[in-house]
C-alpha positions in Angstrom: 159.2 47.8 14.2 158.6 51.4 15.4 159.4 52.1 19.3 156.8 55.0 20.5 158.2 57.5 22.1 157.6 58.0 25.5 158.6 61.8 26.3 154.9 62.7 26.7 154.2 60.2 29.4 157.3 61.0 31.1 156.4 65.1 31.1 152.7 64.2 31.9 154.4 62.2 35.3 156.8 64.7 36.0 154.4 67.7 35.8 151.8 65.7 38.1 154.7 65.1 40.4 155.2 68.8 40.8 151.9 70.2 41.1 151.1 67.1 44.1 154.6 68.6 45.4 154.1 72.3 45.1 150.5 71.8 46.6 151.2 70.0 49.5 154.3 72.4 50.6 151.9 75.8 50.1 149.0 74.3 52.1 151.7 72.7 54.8 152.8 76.8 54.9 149.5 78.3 54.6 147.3 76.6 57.3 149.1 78.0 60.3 149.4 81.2 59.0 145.8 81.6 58.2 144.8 80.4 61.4 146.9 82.7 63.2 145.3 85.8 61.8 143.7 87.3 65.0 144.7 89.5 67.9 147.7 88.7 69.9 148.3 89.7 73.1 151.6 89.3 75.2 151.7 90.5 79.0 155.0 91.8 81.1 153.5 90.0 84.6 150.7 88.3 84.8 151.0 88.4 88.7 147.8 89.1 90.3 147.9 92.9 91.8 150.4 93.6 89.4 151.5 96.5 87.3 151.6 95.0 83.9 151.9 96.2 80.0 149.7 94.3 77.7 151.1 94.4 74.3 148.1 93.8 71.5 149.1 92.9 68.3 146.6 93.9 65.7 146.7 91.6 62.3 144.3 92.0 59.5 140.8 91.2 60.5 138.5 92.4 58.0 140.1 90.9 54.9 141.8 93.3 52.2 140.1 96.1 54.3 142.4 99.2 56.2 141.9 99.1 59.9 140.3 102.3 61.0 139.9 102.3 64.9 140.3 99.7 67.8 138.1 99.7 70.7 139.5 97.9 74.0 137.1 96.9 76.6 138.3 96.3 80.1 137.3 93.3 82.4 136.3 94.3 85.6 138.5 94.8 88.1 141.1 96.5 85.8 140.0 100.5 87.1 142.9 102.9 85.5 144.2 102.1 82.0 147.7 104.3 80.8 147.5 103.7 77.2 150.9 104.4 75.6 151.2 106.7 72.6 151.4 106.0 69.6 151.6 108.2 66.5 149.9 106.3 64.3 146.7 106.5 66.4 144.7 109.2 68.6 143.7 107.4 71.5 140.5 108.2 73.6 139.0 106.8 76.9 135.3 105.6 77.8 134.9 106.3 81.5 132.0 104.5 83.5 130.8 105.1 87.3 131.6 102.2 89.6 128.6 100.8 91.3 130.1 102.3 94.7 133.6 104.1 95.4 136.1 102.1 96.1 140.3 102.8 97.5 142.8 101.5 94.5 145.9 99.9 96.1 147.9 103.4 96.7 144.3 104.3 99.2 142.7 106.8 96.5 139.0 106.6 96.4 137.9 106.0 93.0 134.6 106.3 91.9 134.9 105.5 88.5 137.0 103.4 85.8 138.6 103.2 82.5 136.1 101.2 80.6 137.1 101.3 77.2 140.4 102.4 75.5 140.1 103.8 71.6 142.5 104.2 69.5 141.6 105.3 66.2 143.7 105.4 63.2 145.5 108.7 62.0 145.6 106.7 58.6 144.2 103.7 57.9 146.5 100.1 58.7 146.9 98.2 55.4 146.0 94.7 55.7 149.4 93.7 54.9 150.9 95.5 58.0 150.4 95.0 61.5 150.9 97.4 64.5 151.2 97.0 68.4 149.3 98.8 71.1 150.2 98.8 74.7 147.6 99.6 77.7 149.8 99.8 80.9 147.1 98.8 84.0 147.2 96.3 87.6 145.9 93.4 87.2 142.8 92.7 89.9 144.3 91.4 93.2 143.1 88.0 94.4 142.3 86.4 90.7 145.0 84.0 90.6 144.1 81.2 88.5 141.5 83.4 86.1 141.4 84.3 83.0 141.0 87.7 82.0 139.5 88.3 78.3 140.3 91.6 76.8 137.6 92.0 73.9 138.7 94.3 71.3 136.4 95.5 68.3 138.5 96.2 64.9 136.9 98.9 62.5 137.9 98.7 59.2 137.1 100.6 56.1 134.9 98.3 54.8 133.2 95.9 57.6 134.8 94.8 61.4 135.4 92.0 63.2 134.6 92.3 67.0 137.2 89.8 69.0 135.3 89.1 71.9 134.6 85.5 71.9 135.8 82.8 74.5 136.8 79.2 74.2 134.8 77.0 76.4 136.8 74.5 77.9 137.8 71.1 75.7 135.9 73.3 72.6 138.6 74.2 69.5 139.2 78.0 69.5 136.0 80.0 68.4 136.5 81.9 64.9 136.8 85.7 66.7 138.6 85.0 69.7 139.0 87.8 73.1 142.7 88.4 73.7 142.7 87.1 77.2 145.8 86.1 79.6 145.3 83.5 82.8 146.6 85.5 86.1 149.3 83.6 88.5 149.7 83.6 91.9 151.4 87.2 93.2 155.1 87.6 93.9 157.2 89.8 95.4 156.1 92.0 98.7 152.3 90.8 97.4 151.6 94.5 95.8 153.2 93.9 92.1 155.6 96.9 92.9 158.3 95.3 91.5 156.1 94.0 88.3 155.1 97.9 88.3 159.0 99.1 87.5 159.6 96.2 85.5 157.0 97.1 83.0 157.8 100.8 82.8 161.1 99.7 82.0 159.5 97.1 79.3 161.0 98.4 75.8 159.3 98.7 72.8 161.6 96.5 71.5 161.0 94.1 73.5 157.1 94.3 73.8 157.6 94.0 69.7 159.6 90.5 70.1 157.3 88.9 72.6 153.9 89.8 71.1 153.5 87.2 68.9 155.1 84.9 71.0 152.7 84.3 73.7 149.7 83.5 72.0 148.8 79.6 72.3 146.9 79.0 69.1 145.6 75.3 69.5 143.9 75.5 65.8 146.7 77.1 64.0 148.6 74.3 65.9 147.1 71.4 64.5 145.8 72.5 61.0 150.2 73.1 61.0 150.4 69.6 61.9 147.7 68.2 59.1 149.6 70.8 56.3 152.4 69.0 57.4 151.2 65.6 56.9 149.8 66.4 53.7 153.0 67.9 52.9 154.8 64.3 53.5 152.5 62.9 51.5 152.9 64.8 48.7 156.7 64.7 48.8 155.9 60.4 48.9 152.9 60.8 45.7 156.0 62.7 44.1 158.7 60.2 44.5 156.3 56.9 43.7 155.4 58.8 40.2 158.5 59.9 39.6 160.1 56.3 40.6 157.1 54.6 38.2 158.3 53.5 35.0 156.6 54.6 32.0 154.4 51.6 30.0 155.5 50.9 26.7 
């Protein structure tokens, strides 16, 4: 009597194996990353009355599309922005008229403020690169506990996505979210001088490290944690089918 063979069954099993494999481990990697995709932003002090540097990191966020110009809109309370140069960008300022003149905390009487920042693109970003764009400001005084949304609008060649959304408490993160930071009590002599010379002295180097560090991504955070379990499961589907003999 004739045996069958049984290699096709056998390559059919394997191959099964590991696509269920190779599928699980690229959506386990992918889910974060994706969800990740939006404006980071990173903060030397968050002190209230503090001189800070807010480091923005700008992803991709109008799909394949080159990034063209970013527009950062102050929240009140922030008066004088010092954006820092960058030679990839020319940088421009929106100024508004305060409702009444007020003193900033070195006494000067301002009458205006810094409403928007722009920095548009000497050449375009590629989608595949990302760049970071510091605004050195002081944080309002008395706003400990706050949070303080920073919406910026991203041009791109083709299209924009306008970051400018805000999570409502116990609500997953909104698809277009504001960079935004929550202010802490002050330190120090209660003026933020000391935040003030620690952020002039703030590398690049270092703004570079911590930008993407700081952002707390609750949906990147979890859809990681389903990739992963999907992942396990596919590593398990793999080893049962592998493990399975073959009918005769």
């Amino acid at each position: 009597m004739t045996t069958r063979p049984r290699t096709t069954r056998t390559t059919r099993t394997a191959l099964a194996s590991t696509a269920a494999f190779g599928g699980a481990v690229l959506l386990a990697i992918s889910a974060p990353l994706s969800a990740s995709a939006h404006v980071g932003l990173a903060a030397s002090s968050t002190a209230e009355g503090s001189y800070t540097v807010l480091s923005f990191s700008v992803p991709h966020g109008c799909g394949e599309s080159p990034t063209t110009k970013l527009t950062f809109t102050m929240p009140e309370g922030v008066n004088r922005v010092t954006p820092t140069v960058n030679a990839n960008w020319t940088i421009d300022k929106v100024v508004e008229e305060l409702p009444e003149p007020l003193q900033d905390s070195h006494g000067a009487n301002l009458v205006d403020r810094d409403a928007q920042v722009i920095y548009t693109a000497v050449t375009p970003l590629p989608s595949e690169l990302r760049d970071v764009i510091e605004l050195s400001l002081q944080l309002p005084a008395d706003t400990a506990g706050e949070t303080l949304a920073f919406p910026v609008l991203q041009e791109c060649v083709e299209g924009s996505t306008d970051w400018n959304e805000l999570a409502e408490e116990g609500e997953a993160e909104p698809a277009s979210p504001a960079p935004a930071i929550v202010v802490t009590a002050a330190t120090g002599d209660g003026h933020g001088h000391g935040a003030e010379t620690a952020a002039e002295e703030h590398s690049e180097s270092e703004v570079v490290d911590a930008a993407p560090a700081t952002v707390d991504d609750p949906v990147a955070r979890w859809l990681g944690i389903g990739g992963l379990i999907v992942g396990v499961a596919g590593v398990v589907f793999a080893a049962v089918a592998w493990r399975r003999p073959a009918k005769r």
